[in-house]
TIVO-2410 file (N, C-alpha, C; in nm, 3 decimals):
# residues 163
REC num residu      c1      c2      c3 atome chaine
REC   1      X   2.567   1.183  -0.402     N      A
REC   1      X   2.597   1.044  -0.376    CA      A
REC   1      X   2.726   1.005  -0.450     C      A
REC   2      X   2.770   1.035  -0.573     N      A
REC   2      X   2.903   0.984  -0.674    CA      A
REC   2      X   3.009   1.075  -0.595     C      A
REC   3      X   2.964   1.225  -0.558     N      A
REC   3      X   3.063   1.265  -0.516    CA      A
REC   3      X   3.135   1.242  -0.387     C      A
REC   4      X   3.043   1.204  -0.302     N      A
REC   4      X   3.082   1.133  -0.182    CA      A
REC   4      X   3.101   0.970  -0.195     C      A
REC   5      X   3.128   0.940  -0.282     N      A
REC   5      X   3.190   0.790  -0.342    CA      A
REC   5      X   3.341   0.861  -0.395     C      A
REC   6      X   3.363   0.941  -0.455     N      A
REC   6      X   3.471   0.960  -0.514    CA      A
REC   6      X   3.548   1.071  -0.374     C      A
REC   7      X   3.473   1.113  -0.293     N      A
REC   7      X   3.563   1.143  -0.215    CA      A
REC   7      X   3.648   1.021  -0.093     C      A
REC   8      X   3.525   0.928  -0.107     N      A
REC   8      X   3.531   0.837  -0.028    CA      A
REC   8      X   3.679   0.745  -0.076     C      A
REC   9      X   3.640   0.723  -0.199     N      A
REC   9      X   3.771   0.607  -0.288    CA      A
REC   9      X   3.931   0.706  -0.223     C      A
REC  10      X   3.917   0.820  -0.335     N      A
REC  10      X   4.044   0.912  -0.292    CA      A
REC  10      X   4.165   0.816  -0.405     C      A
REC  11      X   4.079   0.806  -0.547     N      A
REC  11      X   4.146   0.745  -0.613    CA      A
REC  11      X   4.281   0.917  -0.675     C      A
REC  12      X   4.376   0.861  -0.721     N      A
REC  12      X   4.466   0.929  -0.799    CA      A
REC  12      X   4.389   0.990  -0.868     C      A
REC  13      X   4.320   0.926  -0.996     N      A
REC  13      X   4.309   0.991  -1.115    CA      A
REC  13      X   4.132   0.984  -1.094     C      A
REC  14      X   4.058   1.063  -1.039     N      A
REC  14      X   3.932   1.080  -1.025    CA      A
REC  14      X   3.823   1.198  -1.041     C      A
REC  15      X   3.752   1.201  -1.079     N      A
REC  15      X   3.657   1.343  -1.098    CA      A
REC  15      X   3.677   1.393  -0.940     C      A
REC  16      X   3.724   1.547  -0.994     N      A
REC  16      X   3.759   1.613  -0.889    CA      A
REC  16      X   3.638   1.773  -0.872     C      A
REC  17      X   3.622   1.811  -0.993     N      A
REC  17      X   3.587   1.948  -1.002    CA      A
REC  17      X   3.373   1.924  -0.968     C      A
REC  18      X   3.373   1.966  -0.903     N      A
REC  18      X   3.206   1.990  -0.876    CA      A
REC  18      X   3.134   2.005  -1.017     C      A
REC  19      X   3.180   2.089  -1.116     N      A
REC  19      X   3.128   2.118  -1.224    CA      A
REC  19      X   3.193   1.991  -1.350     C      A
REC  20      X   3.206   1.889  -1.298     N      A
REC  20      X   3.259   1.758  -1.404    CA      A
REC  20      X   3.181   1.651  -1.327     C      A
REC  21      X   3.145   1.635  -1.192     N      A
REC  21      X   3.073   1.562  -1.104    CA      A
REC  21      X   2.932   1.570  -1.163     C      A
REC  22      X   2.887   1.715  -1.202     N      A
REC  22      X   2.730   1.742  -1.221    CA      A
REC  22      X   2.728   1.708  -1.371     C      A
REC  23      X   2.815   1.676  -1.468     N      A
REC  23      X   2.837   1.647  -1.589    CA      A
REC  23      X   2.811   1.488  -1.610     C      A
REC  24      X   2.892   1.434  -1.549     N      A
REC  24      X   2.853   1.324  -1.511    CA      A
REC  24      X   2.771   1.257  -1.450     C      A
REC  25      X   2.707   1.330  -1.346     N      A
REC  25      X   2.555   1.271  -1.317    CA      A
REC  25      X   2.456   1.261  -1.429     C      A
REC  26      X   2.480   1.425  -1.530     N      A
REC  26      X   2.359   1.420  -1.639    CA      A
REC  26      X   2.354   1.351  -1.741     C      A
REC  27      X   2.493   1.341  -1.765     N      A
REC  27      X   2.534   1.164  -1.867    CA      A
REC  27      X   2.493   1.047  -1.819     C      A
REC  28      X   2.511   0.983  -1.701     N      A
REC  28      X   2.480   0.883  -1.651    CA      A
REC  28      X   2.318   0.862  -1.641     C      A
REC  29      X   2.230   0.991  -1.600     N      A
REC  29      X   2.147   0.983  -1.581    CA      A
REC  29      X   2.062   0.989  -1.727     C      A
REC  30      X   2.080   1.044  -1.799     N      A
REC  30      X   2.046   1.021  -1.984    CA      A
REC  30      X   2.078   0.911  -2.014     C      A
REC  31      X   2.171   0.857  -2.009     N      A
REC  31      X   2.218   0.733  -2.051    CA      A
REC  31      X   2.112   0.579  -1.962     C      A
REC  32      X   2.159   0.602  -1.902     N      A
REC  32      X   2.051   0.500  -1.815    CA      A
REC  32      X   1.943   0.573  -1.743     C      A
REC  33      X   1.839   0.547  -1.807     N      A
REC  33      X   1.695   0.663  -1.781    CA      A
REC  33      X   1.663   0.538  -1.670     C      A
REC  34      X   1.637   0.465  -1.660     N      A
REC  34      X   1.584   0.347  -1.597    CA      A
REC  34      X   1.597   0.342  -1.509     C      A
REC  35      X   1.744   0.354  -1.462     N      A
REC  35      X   1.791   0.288  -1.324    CA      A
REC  35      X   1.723   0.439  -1.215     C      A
REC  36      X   1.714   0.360  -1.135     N      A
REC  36      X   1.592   0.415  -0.989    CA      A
REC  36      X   1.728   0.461  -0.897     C      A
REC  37      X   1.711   0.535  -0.779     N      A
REC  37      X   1.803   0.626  -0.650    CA      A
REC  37      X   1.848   0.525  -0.618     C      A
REC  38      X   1.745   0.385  -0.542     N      A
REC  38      X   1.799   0.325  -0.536    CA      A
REC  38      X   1.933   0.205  -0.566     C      A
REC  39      X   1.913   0.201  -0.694     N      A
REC  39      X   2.029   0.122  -0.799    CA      A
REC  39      X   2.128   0.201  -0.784     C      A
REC  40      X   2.140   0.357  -0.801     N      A
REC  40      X   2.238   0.417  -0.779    CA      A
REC  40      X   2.307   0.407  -0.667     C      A
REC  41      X   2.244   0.384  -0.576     N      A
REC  41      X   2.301   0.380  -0.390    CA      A
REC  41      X   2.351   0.220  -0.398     C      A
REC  42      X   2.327   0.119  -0.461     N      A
REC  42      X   2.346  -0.025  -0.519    CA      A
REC  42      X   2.512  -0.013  -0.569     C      A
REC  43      X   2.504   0.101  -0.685     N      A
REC  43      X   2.610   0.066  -0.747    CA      A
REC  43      X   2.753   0.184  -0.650     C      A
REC  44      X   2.711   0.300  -0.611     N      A
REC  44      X   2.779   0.338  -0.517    CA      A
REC  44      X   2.846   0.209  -0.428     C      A
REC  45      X   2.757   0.164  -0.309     N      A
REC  45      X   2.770   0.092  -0.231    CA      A
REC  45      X   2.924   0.006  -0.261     C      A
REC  46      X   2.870  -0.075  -0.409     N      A
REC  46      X   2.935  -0.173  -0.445    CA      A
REC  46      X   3.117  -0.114  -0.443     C      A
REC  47      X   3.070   0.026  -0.516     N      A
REC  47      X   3.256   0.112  -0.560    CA      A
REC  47      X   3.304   0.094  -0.403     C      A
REC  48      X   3.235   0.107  -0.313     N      A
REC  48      X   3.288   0.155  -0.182    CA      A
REC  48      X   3.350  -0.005  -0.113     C      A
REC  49      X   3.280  -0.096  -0.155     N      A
REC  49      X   3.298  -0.234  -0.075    CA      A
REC  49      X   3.441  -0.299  -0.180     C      A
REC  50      X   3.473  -0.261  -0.329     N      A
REC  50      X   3.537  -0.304  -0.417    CA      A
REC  50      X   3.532  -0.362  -0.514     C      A
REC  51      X   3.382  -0.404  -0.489     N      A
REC  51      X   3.341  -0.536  -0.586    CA      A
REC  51      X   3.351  -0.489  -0.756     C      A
REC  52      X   3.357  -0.352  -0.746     N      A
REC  52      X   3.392  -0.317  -0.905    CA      A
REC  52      X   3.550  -0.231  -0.907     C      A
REC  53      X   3.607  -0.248  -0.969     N      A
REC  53      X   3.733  -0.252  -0.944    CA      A
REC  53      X   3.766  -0.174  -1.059     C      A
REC  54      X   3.782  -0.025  -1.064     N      A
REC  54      X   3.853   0.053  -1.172    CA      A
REC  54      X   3.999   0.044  -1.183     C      A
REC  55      X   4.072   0.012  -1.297     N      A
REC  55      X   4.221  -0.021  -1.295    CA      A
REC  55      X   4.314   0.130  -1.253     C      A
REC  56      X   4.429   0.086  -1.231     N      A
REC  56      X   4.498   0.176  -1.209    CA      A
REC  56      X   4.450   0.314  -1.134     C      A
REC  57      X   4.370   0.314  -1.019     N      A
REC  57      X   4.325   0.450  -0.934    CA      A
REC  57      X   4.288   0.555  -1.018     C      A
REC  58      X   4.193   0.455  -1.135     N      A
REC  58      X   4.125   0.600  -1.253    CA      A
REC  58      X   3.992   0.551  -1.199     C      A
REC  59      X   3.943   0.703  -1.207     N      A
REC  59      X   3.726   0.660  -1.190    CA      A
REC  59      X   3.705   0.769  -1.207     C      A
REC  60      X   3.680   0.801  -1.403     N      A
REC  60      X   3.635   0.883  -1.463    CA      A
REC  60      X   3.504   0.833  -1.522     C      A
REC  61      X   3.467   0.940  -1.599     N      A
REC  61      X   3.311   0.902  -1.660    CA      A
REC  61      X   3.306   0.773  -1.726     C      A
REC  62      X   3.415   0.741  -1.819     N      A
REC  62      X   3.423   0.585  -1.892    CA      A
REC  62      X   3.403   0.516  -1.771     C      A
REC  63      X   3.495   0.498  -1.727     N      A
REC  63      X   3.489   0.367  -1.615    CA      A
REC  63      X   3.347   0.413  -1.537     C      A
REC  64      X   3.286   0.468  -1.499     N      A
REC  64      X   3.141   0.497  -1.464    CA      A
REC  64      X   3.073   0.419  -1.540     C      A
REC  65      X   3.080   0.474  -1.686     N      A
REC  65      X   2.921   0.407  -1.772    CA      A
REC  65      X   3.020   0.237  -1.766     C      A
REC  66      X   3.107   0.239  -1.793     N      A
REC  66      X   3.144   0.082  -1.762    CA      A
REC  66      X   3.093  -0.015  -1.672     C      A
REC  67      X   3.121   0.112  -1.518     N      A
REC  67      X   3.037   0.004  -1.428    CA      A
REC  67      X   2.888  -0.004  -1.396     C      A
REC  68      X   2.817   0.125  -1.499     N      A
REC  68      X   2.701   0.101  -1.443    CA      A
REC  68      X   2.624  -0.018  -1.599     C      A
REC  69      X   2.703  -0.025  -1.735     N      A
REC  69      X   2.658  -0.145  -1.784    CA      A
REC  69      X   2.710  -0.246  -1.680     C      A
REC  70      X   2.790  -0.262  -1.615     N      A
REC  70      X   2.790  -0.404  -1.561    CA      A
REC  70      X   2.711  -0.447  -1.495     C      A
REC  71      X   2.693  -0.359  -1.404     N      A
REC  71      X   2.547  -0.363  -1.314    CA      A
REC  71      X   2.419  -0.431  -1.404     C      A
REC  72      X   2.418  -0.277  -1.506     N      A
REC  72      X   2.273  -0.325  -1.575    CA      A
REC  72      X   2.275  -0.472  -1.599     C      A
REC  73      X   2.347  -0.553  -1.679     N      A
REC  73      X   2.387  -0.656  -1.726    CA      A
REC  73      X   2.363  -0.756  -1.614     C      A
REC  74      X   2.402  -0.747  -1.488     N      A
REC  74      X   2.379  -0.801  -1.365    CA      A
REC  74      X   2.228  -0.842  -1.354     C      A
REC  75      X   2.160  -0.714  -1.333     N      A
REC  75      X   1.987  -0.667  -1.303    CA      A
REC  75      X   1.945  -0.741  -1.394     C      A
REC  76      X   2.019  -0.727  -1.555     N      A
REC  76      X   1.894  -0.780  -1.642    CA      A
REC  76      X   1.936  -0.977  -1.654     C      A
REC  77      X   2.004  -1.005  -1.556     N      A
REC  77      X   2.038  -1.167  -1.566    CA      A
REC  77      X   1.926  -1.225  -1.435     C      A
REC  78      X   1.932  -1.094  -1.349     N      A
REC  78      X   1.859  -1.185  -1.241    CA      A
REC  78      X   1.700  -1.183  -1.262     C      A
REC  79      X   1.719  -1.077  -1.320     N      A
REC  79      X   1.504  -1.048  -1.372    CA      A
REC  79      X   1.530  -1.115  -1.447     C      A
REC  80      X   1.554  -1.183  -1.557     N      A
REC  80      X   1.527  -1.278  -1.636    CA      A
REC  80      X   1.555  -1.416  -1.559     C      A
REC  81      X   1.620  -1.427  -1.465     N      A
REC  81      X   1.560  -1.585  -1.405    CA      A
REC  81      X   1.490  -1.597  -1.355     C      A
REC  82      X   1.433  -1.412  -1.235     N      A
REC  82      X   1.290  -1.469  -1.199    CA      A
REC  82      X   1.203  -1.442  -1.266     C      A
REC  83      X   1.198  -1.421  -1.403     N      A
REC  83      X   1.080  -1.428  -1.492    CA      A
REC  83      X   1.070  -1.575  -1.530     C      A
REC  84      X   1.200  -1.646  -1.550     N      A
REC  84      X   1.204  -1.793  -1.581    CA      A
REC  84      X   1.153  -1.874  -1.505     C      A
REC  85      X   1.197  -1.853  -1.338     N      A
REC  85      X   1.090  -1.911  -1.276    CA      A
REC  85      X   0.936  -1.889  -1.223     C      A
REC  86      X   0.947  -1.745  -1.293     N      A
REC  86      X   0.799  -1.742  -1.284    CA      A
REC  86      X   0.707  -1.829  -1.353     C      A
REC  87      X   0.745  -1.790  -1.461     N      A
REC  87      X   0.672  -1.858  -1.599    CA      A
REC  87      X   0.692  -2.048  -1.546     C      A
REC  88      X   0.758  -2.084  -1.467     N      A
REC  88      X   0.757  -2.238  -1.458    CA      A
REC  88      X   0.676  -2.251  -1.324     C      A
REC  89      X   0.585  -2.169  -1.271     N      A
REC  89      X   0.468  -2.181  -1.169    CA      A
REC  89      X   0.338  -2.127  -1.238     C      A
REC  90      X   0.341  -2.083  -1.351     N      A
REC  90      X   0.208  -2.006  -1.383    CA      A
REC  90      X   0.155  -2.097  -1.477     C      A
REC  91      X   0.034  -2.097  -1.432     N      A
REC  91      X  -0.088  -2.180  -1.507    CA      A
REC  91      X  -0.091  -2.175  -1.629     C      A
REC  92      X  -0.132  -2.301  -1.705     N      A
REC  92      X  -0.163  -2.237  -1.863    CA      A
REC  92      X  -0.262  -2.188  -1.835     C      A
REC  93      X  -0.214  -2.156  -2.031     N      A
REC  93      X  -0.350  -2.066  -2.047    CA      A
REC  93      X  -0.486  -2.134  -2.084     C      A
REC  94      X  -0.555  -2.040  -2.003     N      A
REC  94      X  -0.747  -2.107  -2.037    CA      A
REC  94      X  -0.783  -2.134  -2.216     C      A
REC  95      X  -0.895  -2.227  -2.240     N      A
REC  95      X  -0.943  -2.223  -2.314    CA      A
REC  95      X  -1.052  -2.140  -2.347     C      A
REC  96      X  -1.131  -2.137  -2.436     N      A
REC  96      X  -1.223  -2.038  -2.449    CA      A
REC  96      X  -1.385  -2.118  -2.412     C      A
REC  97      X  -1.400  -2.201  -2.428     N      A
REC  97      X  -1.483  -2.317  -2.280    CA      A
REC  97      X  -1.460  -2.263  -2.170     C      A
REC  98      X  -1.349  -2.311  -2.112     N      A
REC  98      X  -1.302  -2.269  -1.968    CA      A
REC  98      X  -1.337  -2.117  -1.912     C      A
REC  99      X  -1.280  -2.018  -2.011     N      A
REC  99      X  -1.324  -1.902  -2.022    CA      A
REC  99      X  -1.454  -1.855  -2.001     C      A
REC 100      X  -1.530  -1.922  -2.089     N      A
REC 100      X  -1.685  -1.853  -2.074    CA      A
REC 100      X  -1.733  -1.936  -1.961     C      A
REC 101      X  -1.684  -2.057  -1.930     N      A
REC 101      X  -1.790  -2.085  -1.796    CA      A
REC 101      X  -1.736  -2.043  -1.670     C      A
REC 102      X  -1.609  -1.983  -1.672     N      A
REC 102      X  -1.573  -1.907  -1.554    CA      A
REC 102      X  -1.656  -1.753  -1.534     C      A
REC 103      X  -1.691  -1.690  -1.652     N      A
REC 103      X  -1.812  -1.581  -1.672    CA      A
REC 103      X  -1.869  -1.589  -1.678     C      A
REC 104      X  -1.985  -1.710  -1.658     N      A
REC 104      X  -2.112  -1.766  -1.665    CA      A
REC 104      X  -2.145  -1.785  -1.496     C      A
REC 105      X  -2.017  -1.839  -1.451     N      A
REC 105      X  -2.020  -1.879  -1.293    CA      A
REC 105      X  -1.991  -1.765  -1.251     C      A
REC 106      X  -1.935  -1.649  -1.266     N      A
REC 106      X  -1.942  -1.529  -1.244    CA      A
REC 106      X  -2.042  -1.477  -1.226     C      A
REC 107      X  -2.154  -1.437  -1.352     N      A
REC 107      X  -2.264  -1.365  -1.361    CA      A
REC 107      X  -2.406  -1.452  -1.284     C      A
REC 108      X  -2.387  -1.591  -1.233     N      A
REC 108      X  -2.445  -1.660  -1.177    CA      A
REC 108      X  -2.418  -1.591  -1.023     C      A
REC 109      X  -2.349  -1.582  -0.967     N      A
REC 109      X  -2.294  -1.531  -0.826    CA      A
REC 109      X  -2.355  -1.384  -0.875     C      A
REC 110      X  -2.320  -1.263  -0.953     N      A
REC 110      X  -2.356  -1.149  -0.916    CA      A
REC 110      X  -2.488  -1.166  -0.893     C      A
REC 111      X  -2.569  -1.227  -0.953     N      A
REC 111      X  -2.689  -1.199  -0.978    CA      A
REC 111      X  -2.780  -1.251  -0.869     C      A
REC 112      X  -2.720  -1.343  -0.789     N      A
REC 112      X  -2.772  -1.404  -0.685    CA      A
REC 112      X  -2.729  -1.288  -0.578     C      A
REC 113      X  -2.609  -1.236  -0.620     N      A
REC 113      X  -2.602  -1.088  -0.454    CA      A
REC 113      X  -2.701  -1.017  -0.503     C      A
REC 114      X  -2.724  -0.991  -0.640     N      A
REC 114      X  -2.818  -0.863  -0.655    CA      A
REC 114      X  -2.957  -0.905  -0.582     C      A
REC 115      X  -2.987  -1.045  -0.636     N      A
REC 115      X  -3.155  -1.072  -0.528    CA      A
REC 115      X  -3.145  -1.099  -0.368     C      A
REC 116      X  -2.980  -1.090  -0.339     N      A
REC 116      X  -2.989  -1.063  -0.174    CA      A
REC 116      X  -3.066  -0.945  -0.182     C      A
REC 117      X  -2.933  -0.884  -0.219     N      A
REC 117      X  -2.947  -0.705  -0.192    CA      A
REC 117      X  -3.106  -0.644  -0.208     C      A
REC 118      X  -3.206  -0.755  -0.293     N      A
REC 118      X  -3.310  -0.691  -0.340    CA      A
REC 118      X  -3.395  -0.708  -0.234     C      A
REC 119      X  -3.372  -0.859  -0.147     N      A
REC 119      X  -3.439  -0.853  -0.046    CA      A
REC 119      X  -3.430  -0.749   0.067     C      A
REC 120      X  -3.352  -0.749   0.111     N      A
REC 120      X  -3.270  -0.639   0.197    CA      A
REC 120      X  -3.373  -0.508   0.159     C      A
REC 121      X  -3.378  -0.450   0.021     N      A
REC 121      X  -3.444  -0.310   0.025    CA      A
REC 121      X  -3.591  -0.332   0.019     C      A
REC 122      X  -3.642  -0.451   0.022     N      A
REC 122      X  -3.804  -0.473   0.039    CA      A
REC 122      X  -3.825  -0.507   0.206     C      A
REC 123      X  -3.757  -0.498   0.271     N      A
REC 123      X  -3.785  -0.537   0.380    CA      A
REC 123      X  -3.871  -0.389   0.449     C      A
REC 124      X  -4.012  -0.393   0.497     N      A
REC 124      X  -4.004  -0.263   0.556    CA      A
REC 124      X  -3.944  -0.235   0.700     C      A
REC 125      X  -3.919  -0.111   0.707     N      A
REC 125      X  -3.851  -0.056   0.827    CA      A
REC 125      X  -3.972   0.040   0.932     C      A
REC 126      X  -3.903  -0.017   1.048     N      A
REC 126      X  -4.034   0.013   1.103    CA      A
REC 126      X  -3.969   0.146   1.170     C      A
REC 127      X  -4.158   0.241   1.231     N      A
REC 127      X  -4.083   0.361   1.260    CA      A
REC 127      X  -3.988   0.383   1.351     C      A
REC 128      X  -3.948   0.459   1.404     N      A
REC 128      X  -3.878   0.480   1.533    CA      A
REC 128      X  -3.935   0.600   1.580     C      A
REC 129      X  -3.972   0.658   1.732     N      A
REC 129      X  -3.961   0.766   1.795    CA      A
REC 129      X  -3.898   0.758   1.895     C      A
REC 130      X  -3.774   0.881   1.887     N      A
REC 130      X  -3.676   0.926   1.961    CA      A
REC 130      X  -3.593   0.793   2.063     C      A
REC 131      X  -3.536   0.727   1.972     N      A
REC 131      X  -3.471   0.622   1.936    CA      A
REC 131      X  -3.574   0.450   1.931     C      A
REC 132      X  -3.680   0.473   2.016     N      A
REC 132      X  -3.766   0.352   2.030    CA      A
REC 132      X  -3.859   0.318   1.935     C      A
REC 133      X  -3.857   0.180   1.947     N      A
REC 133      X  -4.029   0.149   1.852    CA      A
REC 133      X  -4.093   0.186   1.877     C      A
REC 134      X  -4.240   0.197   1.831     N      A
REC 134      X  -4.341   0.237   1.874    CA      A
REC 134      X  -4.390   0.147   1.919     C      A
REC 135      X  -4.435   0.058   1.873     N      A
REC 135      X  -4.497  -0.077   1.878    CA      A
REC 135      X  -4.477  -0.166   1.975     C      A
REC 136      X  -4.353  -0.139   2.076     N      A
REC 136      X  -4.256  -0.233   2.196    CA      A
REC 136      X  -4.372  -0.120   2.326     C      A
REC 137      X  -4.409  -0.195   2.398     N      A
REC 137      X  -4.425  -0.074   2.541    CA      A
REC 137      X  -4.274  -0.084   2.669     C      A
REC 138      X  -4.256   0.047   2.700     N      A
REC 138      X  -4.166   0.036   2.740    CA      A
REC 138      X  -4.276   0.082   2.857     C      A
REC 139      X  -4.252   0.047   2.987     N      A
REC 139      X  -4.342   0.073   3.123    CA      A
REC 139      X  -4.290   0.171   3.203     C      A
REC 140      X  -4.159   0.186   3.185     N      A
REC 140      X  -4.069   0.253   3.229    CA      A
REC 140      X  -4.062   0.422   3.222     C      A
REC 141      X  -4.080   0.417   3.111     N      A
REC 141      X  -4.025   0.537   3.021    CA      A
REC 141      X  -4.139   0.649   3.050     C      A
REC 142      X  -4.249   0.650   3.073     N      A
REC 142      X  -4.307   0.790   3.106    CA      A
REC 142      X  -4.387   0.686   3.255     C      A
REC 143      X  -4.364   0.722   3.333     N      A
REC 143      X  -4.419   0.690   3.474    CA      A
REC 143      X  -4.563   0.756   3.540     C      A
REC 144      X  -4.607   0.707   3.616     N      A
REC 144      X  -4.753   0.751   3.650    CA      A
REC 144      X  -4.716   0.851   3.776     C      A
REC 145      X  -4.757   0.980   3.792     N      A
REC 145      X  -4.731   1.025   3.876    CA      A
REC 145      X  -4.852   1.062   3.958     C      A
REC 146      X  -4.871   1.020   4.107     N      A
REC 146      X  -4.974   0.997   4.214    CA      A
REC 146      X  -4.936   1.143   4.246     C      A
REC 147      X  -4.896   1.217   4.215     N      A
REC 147      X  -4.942   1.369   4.287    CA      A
REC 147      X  -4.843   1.407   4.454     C      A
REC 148      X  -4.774   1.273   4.469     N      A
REC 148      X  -4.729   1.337   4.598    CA      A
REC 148      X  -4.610   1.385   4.596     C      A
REC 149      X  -4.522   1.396   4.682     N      A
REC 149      X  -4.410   1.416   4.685    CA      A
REC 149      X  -4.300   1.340   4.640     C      A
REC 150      X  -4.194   1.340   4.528     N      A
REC 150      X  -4.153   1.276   4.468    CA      A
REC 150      X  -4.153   1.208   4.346     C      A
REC 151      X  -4.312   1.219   4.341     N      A
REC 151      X  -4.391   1.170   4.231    CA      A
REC 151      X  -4.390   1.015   4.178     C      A
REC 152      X  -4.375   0.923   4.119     N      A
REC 152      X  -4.378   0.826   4.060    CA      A
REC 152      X  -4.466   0.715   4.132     C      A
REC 153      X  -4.521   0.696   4.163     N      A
REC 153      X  -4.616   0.634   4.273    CA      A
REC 153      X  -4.516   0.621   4.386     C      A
REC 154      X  -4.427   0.640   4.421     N      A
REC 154      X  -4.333   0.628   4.595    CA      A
REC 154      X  -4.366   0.720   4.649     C      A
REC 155      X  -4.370   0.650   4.807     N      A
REC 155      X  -4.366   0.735   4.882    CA      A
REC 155      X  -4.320   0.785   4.949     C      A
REC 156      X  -4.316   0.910   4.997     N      A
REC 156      X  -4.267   0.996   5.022    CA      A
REC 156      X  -4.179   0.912   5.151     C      A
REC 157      X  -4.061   1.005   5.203     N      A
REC 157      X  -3.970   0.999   5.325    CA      A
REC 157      X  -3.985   1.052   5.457     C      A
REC 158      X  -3.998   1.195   5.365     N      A
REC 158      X  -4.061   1.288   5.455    CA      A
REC 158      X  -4.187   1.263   5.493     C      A
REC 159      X  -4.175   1.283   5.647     N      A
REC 159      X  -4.347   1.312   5.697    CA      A
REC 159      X  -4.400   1.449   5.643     C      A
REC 160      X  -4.529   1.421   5.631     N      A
REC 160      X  -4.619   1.531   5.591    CA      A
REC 160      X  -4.663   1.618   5.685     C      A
REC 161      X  -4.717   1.780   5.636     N      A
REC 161      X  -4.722   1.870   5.766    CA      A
REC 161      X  -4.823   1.810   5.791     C      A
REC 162      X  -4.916   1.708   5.825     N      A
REC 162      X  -5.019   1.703   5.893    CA      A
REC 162      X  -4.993   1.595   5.986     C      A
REC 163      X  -4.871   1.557   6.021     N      A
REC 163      X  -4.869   1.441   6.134    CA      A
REC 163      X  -4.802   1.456   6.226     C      A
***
């Protein structure tokens, strides 16, 4: 990513050698343990658009850690305002009253699911065979068979050999 920023600039006086590029990543990256791929692609971006401006067509390692404190310095102005306005939406803090009857109204609610739940496992379950109640008649389900042709009490279509 730096090296395709610095090929990109095409400053005069710039890290040129592959083996001073990887030098400088491991400085930068020791130095600011913090900053994430992304921030790096942030502060790239920025070299490429201008918004950080190395003097005289130099962009060596100094001017690097230069611009990446500026950055940092940046990051740590805007997280600290939205911590500022965080902190100016967040509730105070509870008392220790407040506290225990919010865990009182707590353990009031569990304890009322637990005597759902208790009902629920006293309930008996009734049997089943081969998916049905027992207890339901189904009229359907095993049929009376009259012996003739077809079976189920209908009758037959066919004439019989005796007519």
């Amino acid at each position: 990513m730096l090296k395709e920023t610095l090929q990109y600039l095409d400053y005069n006086k710039s890290i040129t050698a592959d083996r001073d590029v990887l030098d400088a990543v491991h400085h930068l990256r020791d130095t600011f343990p913090a900053m994430k791929l992304e921030e790096w692609a942030i502060i790239m971006h920025r070299l490429k658009t201008g918004e950080y401006r190395p003097g005289y067509e130099r962009l060596k390692l100094p001017e690097l850690v230069d611009i990446f404190q500026q950055y940092e310095g940046e990051r740590a102005a805007v997280r600290e305002g939205n911590w500022n306005e965080l902190k100016k939406h967040a509730p105070p803090r509870l008392s220790d009253d407040q506290l225990d009857s919010l865990y009182a109204n707590y353990k009031k609610r569990r304890e009322e699911e637990t005597k759902e739940l208790q009902k629920g496992a006293d309930i008996k379950r009734v049997q089943v065979k081969n998916g049905r109640w027992e207890h339901i008649p189904y009229p359907n389900s095993e049929p009376e068979r009259d012996g003739k042709e077809g079976g189920h009490g209908v009758q037959s279509v066919r004439p019989t050999s005796g007519e």
